[in-house]
N, C-alpha and C positions, 0 to 999 in steps of 0.2 A: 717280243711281246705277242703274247696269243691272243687269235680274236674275241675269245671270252674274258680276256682282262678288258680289252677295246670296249666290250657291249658294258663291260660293267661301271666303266668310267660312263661312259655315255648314260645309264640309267641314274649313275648318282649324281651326278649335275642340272638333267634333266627333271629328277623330284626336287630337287634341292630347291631351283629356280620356280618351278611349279607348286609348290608349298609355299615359298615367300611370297611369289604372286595372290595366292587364296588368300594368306594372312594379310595381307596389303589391302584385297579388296573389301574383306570385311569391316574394314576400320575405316571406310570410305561414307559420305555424307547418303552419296547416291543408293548404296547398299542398304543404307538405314532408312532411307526414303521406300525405296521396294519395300522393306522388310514389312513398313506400318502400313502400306497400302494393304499386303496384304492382311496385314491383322485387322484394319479396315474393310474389309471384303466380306461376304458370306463365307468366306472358309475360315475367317478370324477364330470363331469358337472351336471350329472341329479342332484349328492348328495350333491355339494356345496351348495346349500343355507339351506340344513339341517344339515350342518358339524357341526355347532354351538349347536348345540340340541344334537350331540352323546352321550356324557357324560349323559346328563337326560337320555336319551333312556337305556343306557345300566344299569345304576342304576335302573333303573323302572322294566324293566324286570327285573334285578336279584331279587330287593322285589317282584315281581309277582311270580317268581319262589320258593321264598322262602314261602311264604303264600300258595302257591299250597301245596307246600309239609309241612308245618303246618299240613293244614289241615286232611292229611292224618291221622295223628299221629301216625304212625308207628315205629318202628327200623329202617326198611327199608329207609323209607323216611329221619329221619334224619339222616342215612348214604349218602345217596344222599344228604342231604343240607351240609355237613361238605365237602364231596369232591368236591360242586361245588365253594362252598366259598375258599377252599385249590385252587381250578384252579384261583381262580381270587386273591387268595394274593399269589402266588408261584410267577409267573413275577417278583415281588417287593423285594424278599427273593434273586433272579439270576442278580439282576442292582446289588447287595453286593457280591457278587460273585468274586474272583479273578480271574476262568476261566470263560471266556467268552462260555458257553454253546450255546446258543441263536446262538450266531456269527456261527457255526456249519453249522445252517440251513440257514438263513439267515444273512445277509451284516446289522448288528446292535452293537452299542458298547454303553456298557451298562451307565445310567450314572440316579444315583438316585436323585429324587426330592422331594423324605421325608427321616427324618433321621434316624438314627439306630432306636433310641429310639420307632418311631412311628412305624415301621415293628416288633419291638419287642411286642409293646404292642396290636398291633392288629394279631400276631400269640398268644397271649397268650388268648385275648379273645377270637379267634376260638378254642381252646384248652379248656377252661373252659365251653363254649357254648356246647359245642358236649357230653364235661362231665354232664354237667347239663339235657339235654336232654335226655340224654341215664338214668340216675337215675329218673327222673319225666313220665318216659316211665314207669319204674320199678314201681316207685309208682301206677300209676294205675291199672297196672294189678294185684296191691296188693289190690286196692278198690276194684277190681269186685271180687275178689276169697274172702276176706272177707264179701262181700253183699252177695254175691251167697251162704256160706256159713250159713247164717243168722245173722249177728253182723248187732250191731245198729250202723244206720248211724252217728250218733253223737260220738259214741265211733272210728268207723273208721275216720271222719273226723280230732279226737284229734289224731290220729296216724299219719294223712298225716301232720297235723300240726306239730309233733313233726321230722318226715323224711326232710319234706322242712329245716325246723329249722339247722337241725342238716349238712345238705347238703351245707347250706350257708355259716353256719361256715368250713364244711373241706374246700371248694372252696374259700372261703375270706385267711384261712391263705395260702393254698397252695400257690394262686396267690402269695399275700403279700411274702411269705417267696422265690419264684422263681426272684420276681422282686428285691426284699434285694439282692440276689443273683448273679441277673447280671447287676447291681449296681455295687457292691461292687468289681465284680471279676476283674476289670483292676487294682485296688490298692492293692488287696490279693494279686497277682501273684508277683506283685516286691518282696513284703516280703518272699512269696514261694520260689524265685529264689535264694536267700541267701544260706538258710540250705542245700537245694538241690545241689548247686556248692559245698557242702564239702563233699558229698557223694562221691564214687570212679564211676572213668568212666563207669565201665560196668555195672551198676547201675543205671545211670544217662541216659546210648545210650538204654536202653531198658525201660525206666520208663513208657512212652506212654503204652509198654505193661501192666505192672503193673495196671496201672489204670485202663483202659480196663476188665482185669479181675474182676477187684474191682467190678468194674460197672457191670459186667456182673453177678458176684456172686450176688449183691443188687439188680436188677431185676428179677433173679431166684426167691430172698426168699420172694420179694414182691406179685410175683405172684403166690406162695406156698401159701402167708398166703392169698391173695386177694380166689383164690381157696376154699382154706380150708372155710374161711365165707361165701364166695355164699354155700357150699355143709349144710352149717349146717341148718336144720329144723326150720322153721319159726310157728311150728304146735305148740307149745306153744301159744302163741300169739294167733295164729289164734282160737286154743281151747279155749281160756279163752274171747274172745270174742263173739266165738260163745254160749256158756254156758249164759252170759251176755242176747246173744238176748234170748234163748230158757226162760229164768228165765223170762224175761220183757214179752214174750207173755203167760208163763203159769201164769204170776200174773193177767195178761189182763182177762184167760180166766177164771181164779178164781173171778173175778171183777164182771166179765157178770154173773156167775153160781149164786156164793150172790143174786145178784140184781136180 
């Protein structure tokens, strides 16, 4: 896989998620709140007959914004598109909100106009976007340290084809297996609530903690082993490639000497 298929995956995930995000936050209480202050303001008259265009405007910039920093192809940059995308679906995340945060600052009560369902699957796609991004970063700067090294391009390209490959499937089941998940959890919990009421009280008034722990131990040891894999030496791989190109240009130069 060439690195221009690489940038192109990486551009269409990255508007895809950037686009749901706009449409998300438009449909948000908070947005609509802005929207009438400003129509409330001295700019109301000038901007009434462009009120009807806000929505495009503000979707357009944010894909303008998003392709700017595409193009960069940085860390950097796609750390700035996941936090700009996170400001334009957090809004949506605060109308589900039990506390009225928002109302703090402003005179706004919150009142959602997409459903769980769709706030869910569009935090999930900025979630998998950002992960996707961050490893297709990874990947290239695996192409250049292998070219730079000497490996044939065709050998590294079957490498990036096997990473893509292999990326799509953790991120297909992880999605798949999170969405099974919260799916599933309002009818698990009834069944949970059973065995759990036969436990003894002090048991049951401190369980939140228990869990908690749980989870806290399971993102330790994920981040032990996540750890551990980034530190392990990739110089295998990269030797056996590079050995590959040095062999294909000393048979070259064997070719030319014959002849």
């Amino acid at each position: 896989m060439r690195e221009n298929v690489i940038r192109s995956v990486e551009l269409g995930v990255a508007l895809a998620a950037c686009y749901m995000a706009a449409v998300t936050m438009v449909q948000t209480s908070l947005y609509e709140r802005i929207i009438k202050m400003i129509n409330d303001s001295f700019m109301g008259p000038l901007l009434e007959p462009y009120t009807a265009y806000f929505d495009i405007a503000v979707m357009v910039l944010a894909l303008a914004l998003c392709f700017t920093l595409w193009r960069r192809g940085g860390i950097d940059s796609f750390s700035k598109l996941f936090s700009l995308n996170m400001l334009m679906f957090f809004p949506a995340v605060l109308d589900f909100s039990t506390f009225n945060w928002v109302g703090l600052i402003l005179d706004l009560t919150p009142s959602h106009r997409v459903t769980d369902l769709w706030v869910f699957g569009v935090g999930l796609l900025l979630q998998v976007t950002y992960l996707m991004l961050r490893y297709t970063y990874r990947f290239r700067v695996d192409r250049e340290e292998l070219l730079g090294r000497g490996a044939l391009e065709e050998d590294v390209n079957q490498v990036s084809r096997g990473q893509m490959g292999y990326l799509t499937l953790i991120v297909s089941v992880s999605a798949v297996t999170t969405t099974v998940i919260y799916v599933a959890a309002p009818s698990l919990s009834g069944y949970l609530r059973q065995p759990l009421n036969t436990l003894p009280y002090f048991i049951r008034s401190k369980a939140h903690i228990l869990v908690g722990i749980i989870v806290i131990l399971w993102i330790a040891a994920s981040l032990i082993l996540y750890l551990r894999g980034s530190e392990q030496p990739r110089h295998d791989l990269i030797t056996e490639l590079q050995l590959k190109g040095d062999a294909a240009r000393e048979q070259s130069v064997e070719v030319e000497n014959g002849g």
